[in-house]
DRENPA-3360 file (N, C-alpha, C; in nm, 2 decimals, always signed):
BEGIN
1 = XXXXXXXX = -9.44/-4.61/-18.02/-9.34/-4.60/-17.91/-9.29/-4.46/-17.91 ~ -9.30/-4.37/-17.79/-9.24/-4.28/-17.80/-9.23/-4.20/-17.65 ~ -9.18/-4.07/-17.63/-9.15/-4.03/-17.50/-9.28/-3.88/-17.50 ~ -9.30/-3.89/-17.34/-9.40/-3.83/-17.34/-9.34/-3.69/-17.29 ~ -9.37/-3.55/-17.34/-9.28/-3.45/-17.36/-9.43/-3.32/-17.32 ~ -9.53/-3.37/-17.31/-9.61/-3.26/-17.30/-9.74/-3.29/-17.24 ~ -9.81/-3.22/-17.11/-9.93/-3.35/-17.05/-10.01/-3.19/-17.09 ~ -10.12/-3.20/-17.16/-10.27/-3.08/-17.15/-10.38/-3.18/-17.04;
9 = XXXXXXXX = -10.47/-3.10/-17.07/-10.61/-3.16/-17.04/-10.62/-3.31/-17.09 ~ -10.65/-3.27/-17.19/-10.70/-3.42/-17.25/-10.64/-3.52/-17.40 ~ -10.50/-3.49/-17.36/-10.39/-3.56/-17.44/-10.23/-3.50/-17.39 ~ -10.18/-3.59/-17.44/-10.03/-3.65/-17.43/-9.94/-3.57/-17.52 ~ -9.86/-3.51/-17.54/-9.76/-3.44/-17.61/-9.66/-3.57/-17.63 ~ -9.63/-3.67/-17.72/-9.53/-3.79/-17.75/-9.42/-3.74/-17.85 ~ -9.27/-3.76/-17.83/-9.20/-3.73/-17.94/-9.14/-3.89/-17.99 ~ -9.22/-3.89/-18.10/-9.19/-4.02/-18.17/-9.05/-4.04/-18.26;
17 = XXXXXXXX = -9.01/-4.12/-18.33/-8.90/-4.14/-18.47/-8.98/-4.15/-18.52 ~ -8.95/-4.12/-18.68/-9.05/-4.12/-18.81/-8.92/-4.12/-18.86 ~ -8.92/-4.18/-19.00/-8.83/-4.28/-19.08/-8.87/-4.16/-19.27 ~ -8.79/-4.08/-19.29/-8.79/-3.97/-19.37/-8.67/-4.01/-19.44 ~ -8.74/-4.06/-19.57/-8.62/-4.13/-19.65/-8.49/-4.21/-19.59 ~ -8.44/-4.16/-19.58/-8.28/-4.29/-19.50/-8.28/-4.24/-19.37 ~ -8.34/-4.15/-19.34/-8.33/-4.09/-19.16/-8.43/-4.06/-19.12 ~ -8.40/-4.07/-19.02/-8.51/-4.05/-18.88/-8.50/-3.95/-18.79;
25 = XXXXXXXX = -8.61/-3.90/-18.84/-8.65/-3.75/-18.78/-8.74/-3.76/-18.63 ~ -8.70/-3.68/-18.57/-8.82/-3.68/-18.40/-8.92/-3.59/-18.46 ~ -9.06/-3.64/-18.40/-9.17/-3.59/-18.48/-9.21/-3.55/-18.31 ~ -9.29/-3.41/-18.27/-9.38/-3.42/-18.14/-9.51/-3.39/-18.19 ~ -9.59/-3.46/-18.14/-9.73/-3.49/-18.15/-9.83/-3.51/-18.10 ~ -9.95/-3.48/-18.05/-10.03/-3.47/-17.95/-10.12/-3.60/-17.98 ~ -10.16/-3.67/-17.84/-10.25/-3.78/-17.87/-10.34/-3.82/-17.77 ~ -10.42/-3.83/-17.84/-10.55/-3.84/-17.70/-10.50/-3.92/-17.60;
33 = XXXXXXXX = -10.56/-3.91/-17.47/-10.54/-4.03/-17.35/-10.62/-4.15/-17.42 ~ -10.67/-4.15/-17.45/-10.80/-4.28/-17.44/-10.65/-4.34/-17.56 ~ -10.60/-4.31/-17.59/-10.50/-4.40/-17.73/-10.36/-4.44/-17.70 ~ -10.32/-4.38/-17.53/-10.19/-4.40/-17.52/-10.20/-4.52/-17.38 ~ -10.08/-4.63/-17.42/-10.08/-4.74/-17.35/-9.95/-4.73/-17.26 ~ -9.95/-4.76/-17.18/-9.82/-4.76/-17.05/-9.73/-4.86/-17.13 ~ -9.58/-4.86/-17.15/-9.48/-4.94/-17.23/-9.49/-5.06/-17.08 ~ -9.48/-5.16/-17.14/-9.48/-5.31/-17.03/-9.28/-5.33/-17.02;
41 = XXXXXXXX = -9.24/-5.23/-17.09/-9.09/-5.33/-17.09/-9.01/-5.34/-16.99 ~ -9.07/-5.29/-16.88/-8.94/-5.30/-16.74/-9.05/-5.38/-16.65 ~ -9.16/-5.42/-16.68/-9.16/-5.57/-16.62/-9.11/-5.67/-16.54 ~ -8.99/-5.76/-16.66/-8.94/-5.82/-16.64/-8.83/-5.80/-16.57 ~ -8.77/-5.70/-16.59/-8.68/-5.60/-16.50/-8.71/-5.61/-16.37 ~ -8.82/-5.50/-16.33/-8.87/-5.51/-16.20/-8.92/-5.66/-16.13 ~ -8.96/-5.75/-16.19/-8.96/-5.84/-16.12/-8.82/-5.92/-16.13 ~ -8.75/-5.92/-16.20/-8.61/-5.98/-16.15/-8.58/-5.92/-16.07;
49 = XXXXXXXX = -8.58/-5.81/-16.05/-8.53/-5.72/-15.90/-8.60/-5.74/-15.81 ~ -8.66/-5.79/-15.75/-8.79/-5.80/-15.67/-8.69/-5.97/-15.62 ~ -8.66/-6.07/-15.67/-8.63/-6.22/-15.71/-8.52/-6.19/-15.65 ~ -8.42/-6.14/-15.72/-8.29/-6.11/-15.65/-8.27/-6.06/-15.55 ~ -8.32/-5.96/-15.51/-8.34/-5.86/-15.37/-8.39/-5.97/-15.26 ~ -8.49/-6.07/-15.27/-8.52/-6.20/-15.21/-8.39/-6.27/-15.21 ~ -8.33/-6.32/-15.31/-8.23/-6.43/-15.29/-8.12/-6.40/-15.25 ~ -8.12/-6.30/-15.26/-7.98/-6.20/-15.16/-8.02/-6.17/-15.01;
57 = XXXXXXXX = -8.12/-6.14/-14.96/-8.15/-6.15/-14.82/-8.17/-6.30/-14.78 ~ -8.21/-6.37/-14.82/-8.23/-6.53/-14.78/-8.06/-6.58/-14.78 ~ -8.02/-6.57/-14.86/-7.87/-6.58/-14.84/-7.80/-6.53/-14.72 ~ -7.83/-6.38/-14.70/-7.74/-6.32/-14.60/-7.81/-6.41/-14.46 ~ -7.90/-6.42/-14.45/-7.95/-6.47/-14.32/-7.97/-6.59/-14.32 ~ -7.93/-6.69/-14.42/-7.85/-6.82/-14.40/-7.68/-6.84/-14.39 ~ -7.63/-6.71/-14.41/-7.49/-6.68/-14.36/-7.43/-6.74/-14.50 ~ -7.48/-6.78/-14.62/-7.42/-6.81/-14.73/-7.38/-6.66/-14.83;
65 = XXXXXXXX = -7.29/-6.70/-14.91/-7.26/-6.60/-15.02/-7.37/-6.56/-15.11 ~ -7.36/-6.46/-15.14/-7.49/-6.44/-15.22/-7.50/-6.51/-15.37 ~ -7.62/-6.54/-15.41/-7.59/-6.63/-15.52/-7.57/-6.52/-15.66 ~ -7.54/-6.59/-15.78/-7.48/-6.53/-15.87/-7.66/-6.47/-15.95 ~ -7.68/-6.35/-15.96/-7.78/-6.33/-15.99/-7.82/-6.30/-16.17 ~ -7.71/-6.30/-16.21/-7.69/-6.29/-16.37/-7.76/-6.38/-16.45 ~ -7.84/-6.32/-16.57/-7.90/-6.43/-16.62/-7.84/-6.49/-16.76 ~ -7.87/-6.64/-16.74/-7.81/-6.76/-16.74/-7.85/-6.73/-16.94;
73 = XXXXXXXX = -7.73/-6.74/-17.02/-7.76/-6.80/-17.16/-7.83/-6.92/-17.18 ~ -7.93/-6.93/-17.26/-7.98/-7.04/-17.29/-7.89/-7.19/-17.34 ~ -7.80/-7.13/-17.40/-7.72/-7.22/-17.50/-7.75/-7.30/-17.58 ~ -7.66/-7.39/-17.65/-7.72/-7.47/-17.78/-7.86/-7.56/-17.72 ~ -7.93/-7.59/-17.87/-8.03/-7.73/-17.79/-7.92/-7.86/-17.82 ~ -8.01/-7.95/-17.77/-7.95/-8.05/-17.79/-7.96/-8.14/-17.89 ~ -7.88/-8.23/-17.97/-7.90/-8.27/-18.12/-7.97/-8.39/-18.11 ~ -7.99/-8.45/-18.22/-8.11/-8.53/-18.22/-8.06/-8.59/-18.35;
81 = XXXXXXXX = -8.10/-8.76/-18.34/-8.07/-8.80/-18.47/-8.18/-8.86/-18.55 ~ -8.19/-8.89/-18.64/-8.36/-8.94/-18.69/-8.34/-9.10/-18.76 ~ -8.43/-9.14/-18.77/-8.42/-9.27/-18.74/-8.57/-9.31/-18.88 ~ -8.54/-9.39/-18.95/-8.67/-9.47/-19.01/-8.69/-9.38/-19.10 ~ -8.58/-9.28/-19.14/-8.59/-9.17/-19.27/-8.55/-9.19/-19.36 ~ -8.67/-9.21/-19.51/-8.57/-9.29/-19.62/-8.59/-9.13/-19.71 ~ -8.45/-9.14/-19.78/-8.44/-9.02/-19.92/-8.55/-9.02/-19.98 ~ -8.58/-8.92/-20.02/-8.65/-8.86/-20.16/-8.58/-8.80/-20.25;
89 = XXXXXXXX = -8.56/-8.86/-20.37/-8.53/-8.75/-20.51/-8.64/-8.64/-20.53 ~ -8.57/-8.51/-20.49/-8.72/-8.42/-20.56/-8.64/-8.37/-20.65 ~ -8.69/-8.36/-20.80/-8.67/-8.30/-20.91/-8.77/-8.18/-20.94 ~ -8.73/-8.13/-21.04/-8.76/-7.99/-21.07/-8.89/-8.01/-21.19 ~ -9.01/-7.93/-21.20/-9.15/-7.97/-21.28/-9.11/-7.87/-21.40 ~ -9.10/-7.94/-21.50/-9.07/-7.82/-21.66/-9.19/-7.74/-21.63 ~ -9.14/-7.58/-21.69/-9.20/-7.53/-21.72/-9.20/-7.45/-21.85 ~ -9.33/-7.50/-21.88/-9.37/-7.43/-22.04/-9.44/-7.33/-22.08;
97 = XXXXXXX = -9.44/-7.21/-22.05/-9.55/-7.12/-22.11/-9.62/-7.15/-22.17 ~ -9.62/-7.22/-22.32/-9.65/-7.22/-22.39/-9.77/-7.32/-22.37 ~ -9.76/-7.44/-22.33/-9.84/-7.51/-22.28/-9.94/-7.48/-22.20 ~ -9.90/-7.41/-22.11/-9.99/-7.35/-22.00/-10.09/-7.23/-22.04 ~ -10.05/-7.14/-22.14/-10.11/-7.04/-22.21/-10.24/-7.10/-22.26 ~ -10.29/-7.16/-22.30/-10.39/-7.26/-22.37/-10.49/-7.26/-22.31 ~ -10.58/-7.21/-22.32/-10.69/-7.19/-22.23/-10.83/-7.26/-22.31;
% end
């Protein structure tokens, strides 16, 4: 992962973090095209925007308030109780070196 800081012919100038004992130093580094991949992480971003920008015009031109476009916490799951579950005692298996050494 890193920022791209330098275009040539036939590679990428990227300035990465590198992790140098307790800190993190910016490293710039050249790297072939054929090795560098487009970051996917504004995706989700862009298409929520895309969703909202929809549900805010659909709203305006049903004369309603726009809806709340924020996204929603998951929150707890829901509990569960179990049923037809009987205890187990699990105890602990001695262990003997000495026994075991014995070959």
């Amino acid at each position: 992962t890193g920022v791209v800081w330098n275009v040539t012919k036939r590679s990428l100038g990227v300035e990465v973090n590198k992790q140098v004992g307790g800190r993190i130093i910016k490293k710039r580094i050249h790297v072939r095209v054929e090795h560098v991949v487009p970051s996917r992480c504004k995706e989700e971003f862009l298409a929520r925007r895309v969703a909202n920008d929809a549900a805010k015009a659909a709203a305006k031109a049903s004369g309603q308030p726009a809806p709340a476009r924020n996204r929603t916490v998951a929150g707890p799951r829901d509990g569960f109780t179990l049923t037809d579950v009987k205890p187990q005692t699990v105890t602990a298996i001695p262990y003997d070196i000495v026994k075991d050494a014995k070959i």
